[in-house]
Each structure stands twice: as structure tokens, then as C-alpha cells.
N, C-alpha and C positions, 0 to 999 in steps of 0.2 A: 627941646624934646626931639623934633627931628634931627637937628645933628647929630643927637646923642645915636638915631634909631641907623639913619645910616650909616655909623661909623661901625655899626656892631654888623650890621647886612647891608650887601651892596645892594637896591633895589630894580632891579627892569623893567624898563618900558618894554610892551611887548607888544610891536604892531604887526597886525597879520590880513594878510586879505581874504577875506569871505568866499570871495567866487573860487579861487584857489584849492584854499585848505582844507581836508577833511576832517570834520567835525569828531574829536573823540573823547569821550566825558572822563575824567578819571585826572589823578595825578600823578607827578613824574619828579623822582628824585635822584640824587648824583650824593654819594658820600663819598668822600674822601680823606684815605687817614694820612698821618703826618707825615711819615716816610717818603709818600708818594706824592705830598705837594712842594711846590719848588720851596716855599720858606717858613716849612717845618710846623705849617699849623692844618688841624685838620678842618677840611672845608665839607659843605651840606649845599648843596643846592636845590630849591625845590618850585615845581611847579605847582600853581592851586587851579583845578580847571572843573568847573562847575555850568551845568545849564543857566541863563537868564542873566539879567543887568543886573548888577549890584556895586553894592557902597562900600569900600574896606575903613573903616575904622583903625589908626594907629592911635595907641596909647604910651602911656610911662605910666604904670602902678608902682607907687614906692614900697618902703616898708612898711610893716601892718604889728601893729600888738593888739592880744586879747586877750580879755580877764581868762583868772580858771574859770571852764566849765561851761566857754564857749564851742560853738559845733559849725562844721560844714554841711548846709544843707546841697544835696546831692538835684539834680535837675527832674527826676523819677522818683522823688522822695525819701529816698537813703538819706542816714545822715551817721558821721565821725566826728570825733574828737577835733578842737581845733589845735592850733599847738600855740606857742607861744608868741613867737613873730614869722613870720612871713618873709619872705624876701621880697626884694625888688624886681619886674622885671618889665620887659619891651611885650606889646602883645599886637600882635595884625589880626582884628576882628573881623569876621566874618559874618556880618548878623542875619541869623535865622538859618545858619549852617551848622549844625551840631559838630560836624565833625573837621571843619576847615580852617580853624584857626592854628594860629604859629606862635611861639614863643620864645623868648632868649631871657636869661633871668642875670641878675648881678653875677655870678660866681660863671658868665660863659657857659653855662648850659642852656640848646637851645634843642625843640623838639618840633616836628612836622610831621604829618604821617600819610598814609597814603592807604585805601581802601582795599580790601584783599579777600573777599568772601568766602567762604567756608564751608565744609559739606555738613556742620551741625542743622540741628531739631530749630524751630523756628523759636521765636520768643515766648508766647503762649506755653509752646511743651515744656520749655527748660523753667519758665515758671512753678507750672508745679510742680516739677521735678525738685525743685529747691536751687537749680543750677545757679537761676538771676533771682536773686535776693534784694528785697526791697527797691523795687524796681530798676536795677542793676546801677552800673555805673560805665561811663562813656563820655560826652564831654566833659567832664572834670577832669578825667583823668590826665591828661595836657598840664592843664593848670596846676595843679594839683602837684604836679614833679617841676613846672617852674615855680612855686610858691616855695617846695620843702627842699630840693634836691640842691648837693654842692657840688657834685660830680653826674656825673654820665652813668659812672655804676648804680650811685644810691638812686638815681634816677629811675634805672629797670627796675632795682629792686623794690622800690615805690611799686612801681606799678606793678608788679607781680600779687604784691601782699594787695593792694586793692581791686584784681580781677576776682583773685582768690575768694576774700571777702564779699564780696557783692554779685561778681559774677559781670560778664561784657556783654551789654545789651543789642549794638551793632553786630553786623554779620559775621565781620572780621576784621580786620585792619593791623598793618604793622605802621609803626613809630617810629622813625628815627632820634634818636636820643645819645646827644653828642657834646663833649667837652672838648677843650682845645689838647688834651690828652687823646683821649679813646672816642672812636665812636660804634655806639650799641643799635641792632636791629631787634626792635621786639615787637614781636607777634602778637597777636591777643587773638582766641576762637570767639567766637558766640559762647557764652558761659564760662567757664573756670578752669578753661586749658589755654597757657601760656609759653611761649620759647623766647629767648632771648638770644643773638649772637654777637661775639664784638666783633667788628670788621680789622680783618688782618691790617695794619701800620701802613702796609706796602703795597698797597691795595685799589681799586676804584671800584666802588658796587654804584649796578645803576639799578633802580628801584621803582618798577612800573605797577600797576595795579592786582599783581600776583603775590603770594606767600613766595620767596626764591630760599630760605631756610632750609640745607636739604637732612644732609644728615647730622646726628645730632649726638654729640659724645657730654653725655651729663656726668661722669669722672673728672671731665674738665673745666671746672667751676671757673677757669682766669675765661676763658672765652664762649663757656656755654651756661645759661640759668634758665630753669625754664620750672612751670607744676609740678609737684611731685608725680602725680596722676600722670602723667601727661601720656608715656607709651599704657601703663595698665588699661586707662581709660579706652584708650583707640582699640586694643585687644579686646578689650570687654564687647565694643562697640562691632567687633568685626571687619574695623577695620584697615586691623593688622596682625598678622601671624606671625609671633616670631619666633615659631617652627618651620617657618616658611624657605629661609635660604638667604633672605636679602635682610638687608642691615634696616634699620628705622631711620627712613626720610620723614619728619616733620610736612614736608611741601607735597610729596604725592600721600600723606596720610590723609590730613587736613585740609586740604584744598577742594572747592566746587569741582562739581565734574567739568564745567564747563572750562577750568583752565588745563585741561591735559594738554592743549595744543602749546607750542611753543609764543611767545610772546613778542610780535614784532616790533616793538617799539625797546624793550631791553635792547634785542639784536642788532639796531640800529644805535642805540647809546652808546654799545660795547664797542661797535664799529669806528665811531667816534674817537673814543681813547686809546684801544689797542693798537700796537705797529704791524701786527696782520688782521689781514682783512677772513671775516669766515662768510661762508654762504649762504642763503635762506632758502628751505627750512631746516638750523640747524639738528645734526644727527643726533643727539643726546644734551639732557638739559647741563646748560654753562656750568661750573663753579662758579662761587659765592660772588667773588671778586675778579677784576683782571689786572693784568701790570703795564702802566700805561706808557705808550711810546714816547714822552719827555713826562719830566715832571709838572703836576697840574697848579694853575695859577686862577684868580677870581675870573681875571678873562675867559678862562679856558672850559673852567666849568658854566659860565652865564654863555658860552657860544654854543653850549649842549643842549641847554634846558631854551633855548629862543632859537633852537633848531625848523625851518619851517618846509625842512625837501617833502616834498610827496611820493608816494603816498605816503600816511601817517605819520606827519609832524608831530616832533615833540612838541613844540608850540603851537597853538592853534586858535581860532576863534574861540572856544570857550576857556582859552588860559586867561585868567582874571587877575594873577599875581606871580608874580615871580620874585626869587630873592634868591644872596646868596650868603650864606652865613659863615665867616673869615674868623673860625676861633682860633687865637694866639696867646699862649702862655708868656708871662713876664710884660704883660701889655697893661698900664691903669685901667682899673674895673669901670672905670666909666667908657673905655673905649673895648 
């Protein structure tokens, strides 16, 4: 089982000193598409960084059948259809973290995600609004696209159809959600507005605990999927005109007020990969992606994510896990 866990992520030690490092809670991810790494597989790297000591749990879940008319019970008491088998996959537990666990399933799809908070109604309201249905759904959701999903795509689309349904009972959070083809950024609000982006081929997105999703072209269904709702609701909500003059950004719709400032921990990833250098506080918020000064290798991106300069290391005293996940087409599905 471990062999099998490492060959599919490379894992890091991540030692860091105390007296040094500032403490910053949150997580921190590196995607990378295939264009842009040296041997054509798209790479994920991700930080899990959490308050307090804890125990990571690695597993192997194999494949699973079940009768008709079996059901998923949901953690909130929702409950769905089960389906017929299940896939296999690697899982890094997190126990008694709803939302920290990692996944890599048989078929190379592997999902992480990262906290990203929202200017939606608290849980309470969206309740009775009908938004979060049956006590919504939130850690499952992970699972749930490694149990069912063969690709990256069916993967969002997974997860779209069950925010939809149920409704997202955390504040916010984006997913990275990646096959050794494409990798997908999906958003989820608090309730039953979703966006999804694929990350450009050629590309390096670094992924700090903000929505970075700016604008959003739903004509173009290869690289954008997202609630049907998604701009009516924000109009309805006031908070978006689109009499206004400016196009529909997702990130300055949907975002806490508290992230308007610029994010210095991206600015420092980008800095990282980029062959120019930009200044802090950048002038207007980055594009999605940037184009990285050689092409990216496991090394390259585990030398991002066990970053320790000050101020605001990417790695730090509360990084509890680090990984890097090397999806390769034409590779045995055991590796």
C-alpha cells in the first residue's frame, strides 16, 4: 500500500522552525498543466495546513459493489442513490477535519482543495431559504468524485450536480480537480452557486486561500462550467449590475469582503515560477495562470509548496502534509 501511495504522490517532509516562521492557517496549492511541465504530465501540489497536532491516516479503498437500492448516507443526513461499483482509490485522512482530506482514485484523478470564503447568508438563512437541502453536502463531496469520476471533467461535473442538489454547507472553497489530461478549478459558494475553470495546458496557477476565478465566459463550456444561476443570482442579490459597464468576475462577485486586498502568499508562488519578477502590492489582480521560466518538474513544484522565506512562508509551522501528485498518461494504473 505504501508503495503503491507514493508512486502515485511524491510525499514531503516538511520541517520548519517555530521561532522563525509565521504562523498562517490556510492551504496552499501549485497546479500544473501538461504543456508547462518538463514530461508532459500535469502536476498538483498541495499544502494541508491546519491549527493543532494531528494523525494523517493513509489508506488504499479498493473497489466496492452494491445491491440495487443501496444509498450514500451524506455526513448532515442527506442521502443519494448508490451506484453500482465504486472505484478504487489512495486517501490521506485527516480525522476530525471535514474538509482536509486528499484523494487520487484508480483512473488518476486526484482532488485537494483549498478554503476560499464567501460573501453568502450564513447556514441558518440559506436553510430556510431551501438553498442547503438536507443538511447540505461538504465532505463528501471529495469522495464522492474519487469513488465515481474517470476524468477531471466528470469529476466537476459531479460536483456541480451535487452542490446543486443539496446545496454547500461550508463558507466556500475551491477544489482542484485533476487528471493527467486537464486540470479543473472548482469553486463552490455557501449554497447552490458553483464555477468551474480548466487551467490553461501552458500554464502554472498558484492557489492560496482566495476564489482567483475572475471572469467567466459560460459560451465556453471546453474551459468554463459553472450554476445555471450563477450571474442571475448575484444580480438578483445586488451584487452585480450588469448595466453596470464591467464584465462578470466570479472572484470580486463572490468573495468575503475581507479578500479585496491582494494575496501575498500567491505573489510570492508566482514569483517563484515566473522569469520576471513583479512588486508587492501588485497593481491589479494577476491572471489565472502564469508562464513559467523553464518547464515545471516534481522537484520544482515540492521546492514551492516547502517554501520557508519570511515573511509568510508557504510552508510553515502549521503545514501538516504536503504532497505532490505526478499524473502521467500511458503509465499502469497502479502507478
Amino acid at each position: 500500500m505504501c508503495r503503491l501511495f507514493l508512486t502515485a504522490a511524491t510525499v514531503l517532509a516538511l520541517t520548519v522552525s517555530l521561532s522563525q516562521q509565521l504562523q498562517v492557517r490556510g492551504c496552499y496549492a501549485v497546479v500544473v498543466g501538461r504543456s508547462a511541465s518538463a514530461d508532459g504530465s500535469v502536476l498538483v501540489g498541495h499544502n494541508e495546513q491546519n491549527g493543532g497536532r494531528r494523525i494523517l491516516n493513509w489508506r488504499r479503498v479498493p473497489r466496492r459493489q452494491y445491491p440495487d437500492g443501496a444509498v450514500v448516507r451524506l455526513r448532515r443526513g442527506g442521502s443519494l442513490p448508490q451506484v453500482p461499483e465504486t472505484w478504487a482509490f489512495l486517501w490521506t485522512e485527516n480525522p476530525g477535519l471535514e474538509n482536509s482530506d486528499a484523494y487520487v482514485n484508480e483512473w488518476g484523478v486526484a482532488v485537494v482543495s483549498d478554503g476560499c470564503p464567501s460573501r453568502e447568508d450564513g447556514y441558518d438563512a440559506l436553510v430556510q431559504r431551501g438553498e442547503i437541502r438536507q443538511g447540505g453536502i461538504g465532505y463528501m463531496l471529495r469522495r464522492l468524485v474519487a469513488e465515481r469520476a474517470r476524468t477531471a471533467h466528470q469529476g466537476v461535473e459531479l460536483a456541480g450536480q451535487l452542490v446543486e442538489q443539496f446545496g454547500y454547507y461550508d463558507s466556500g472553497r475551491t477544489y482542484v480537480i485533476a487528471d493527467s489530461t486537464e486540470a479543473w478549478l472548482f469553486a463552490a459558494v455557501r449554497g447552490r452557486r458553483w464555477v468551474a475553470q480548466r487551467v490553461p495546458d501552458n500554464v502554472v496557477v498558484i492557489l492560496p486561500n482566495i476564489y482567483i476565478i475572475g471572469q467567466v465566459d459560460l459560451e465556453d463550456s471546453k474551459n468554463f462550467l459553472a450554476s445555471p444561476d450563477l450571474i442571475d443570482y448575484a444580480t438578483q442579490r445586488g451584487w452585480f449590475d450588469p448595466k453596470g459597464g464591467q464584465p462578470f468576475s466570479f472572484r470580486n462577485v463572490y468573495r468575503a469582503d475581507r479578500q479585496n486586498a491582494p494575496d501575498i502568499r500567491r505573489w510570492r508562488g508566482r514569483n517563484l515560477v515566473a522569469a520576471r519578477q513583479s512588486s508587492w502590492p501588485p497593481n491589479q489582480p494577476p491572471p489565472l495562470g502564469i508562464l513559467p521560466k523553464t518547464m515545471m518538474t516534481v522537484a520544482a513544484v515540492a521546492a514551492i509548496i516547502r517554501n520557508t522565506e519570511t515573511p509568510n512562508p508557504l510552508s510553515n509551522p502549521v503545514t501538516q502534509e504536503g504532497a505532490v501528485f505526478q499524473l502521467r498518461s500511458g503509465m499502469p494504473s497502479g502507478i
